[in-house]
N, C-alpha and C positions, 0 to 999 in steps of 0.2 A: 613264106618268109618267116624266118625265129628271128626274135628279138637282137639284134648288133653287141647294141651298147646299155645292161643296165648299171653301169660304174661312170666315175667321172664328171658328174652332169655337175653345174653350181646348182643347189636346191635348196627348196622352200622347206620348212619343219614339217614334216609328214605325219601326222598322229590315225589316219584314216585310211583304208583300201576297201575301196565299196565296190560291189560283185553288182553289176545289174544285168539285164538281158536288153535284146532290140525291142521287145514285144513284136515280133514278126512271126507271122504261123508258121508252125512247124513244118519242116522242110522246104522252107522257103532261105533261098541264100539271101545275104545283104553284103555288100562291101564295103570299107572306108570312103571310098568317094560319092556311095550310097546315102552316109550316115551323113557323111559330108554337108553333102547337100541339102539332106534333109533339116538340119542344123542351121544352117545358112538358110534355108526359108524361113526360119524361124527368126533370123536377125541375130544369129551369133557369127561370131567372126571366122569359126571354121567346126569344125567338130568336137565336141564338148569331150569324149570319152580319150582317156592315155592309150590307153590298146583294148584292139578286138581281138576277140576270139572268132575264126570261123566254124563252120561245119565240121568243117575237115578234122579239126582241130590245130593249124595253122597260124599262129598270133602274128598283130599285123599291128604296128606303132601309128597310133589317130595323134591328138595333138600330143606335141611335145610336155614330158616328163617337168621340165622346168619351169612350164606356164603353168597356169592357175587352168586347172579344167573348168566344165558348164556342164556338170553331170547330178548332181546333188543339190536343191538351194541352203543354204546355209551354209555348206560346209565343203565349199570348192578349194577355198582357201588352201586347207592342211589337209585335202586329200589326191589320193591317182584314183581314177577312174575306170575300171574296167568292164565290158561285155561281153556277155556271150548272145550269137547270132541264135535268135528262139525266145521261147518264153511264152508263146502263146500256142494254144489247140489250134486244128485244121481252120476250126471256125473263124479266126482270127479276133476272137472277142475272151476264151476262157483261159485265165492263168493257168500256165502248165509248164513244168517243168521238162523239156524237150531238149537238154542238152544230149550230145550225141556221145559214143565209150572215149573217140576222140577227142571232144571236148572236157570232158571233165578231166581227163589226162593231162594237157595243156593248160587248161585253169589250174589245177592242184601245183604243177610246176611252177606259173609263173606267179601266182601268189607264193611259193614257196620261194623261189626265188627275190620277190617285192619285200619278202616276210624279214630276211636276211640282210637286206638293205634296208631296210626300216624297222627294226628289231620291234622298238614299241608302238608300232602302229597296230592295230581295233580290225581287223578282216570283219566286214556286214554285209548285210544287203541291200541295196538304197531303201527297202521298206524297214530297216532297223532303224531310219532316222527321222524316220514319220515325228510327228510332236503327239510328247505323251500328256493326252487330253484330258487324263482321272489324276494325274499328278502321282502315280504310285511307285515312276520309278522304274518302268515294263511299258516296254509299246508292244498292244495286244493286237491281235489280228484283226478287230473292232477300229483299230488306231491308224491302220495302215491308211498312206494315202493312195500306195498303190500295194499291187502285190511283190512285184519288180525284185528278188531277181527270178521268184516263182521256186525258191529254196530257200533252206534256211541255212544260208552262208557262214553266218556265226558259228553255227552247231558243226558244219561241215567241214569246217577250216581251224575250228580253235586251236586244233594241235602240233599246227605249222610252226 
């Protein structure tokens, strides 16, 4: 399923589009009603992320564009949220970058497309928002609190 509707919506100021992953091992599928849930254990009201990305490369709309996501703490507010299905080794423990040719095809569009619609919004990584702990202005690798999205989204996307 591709995205319907990204026009029209009433919205919130968007200054943020953060790239995370499931952290689910590699070759392992996950769906919306997957994350869902997994979310809803958690005591959130539905699933935190704007859209996933599958395997496939397939983008699938999680909560709605208009609501305040539960993807980032601090910065739900003025951001969309999006995943890609992966992010972790077989082992299910080592950050890794496992997006699929398909995926990063589909990411690069619908960040391209988000980019367009939110002209000055910041494309990162959820670990670009980690709190920087030396005060120098750089969140270092030392900083992250995770690794999340298991790329470096900002470097990859700046020229959207």
């Amino acid at each position: 399923m591709w995205i319907k509707n990204l026009t029209n919506i009433a919205m919130r100021k968007i200054n943020l589009i953060v790239v995370h992953c499931t952290a689910t091992p590699e070759g392992r599928d996950v769906t919306v009603a997957d994350i869902d849930r997994m979310h809803r254990a958690r005591g959130w009201k539905k699933i935190g992320y704007h859209y996933v990305v599958y395997r496939d490369g397939s983008v699938h709309e999680g909560r709605p564009v208009n609501e305040v996501g539960a993807h980032v703490y601090g910065h739900n507010a003025n951001s969309i949220g999006v995943v890609y299905v992966g992010g972790v080794a077989k082992d299910g423990k080592t950050a890794k970058d496992t997006r699929t040719p398909a995926q990063r095809r589909a990411l690069t569009d619908l960040l391209r497309k988000l980019k367009k619609q939110y002209p000055g919004a910041r494309i990162c990584g959820h670990r670009d928002l980690s709190p920087d702990l030396n005060h120098d202005g750089k969140i270092e690798t030392a900083e992250w609190v995770k690794a999340c999205p298991c790329f470096n989204a900002e470097e990859e996307y700046e020229k959207l």
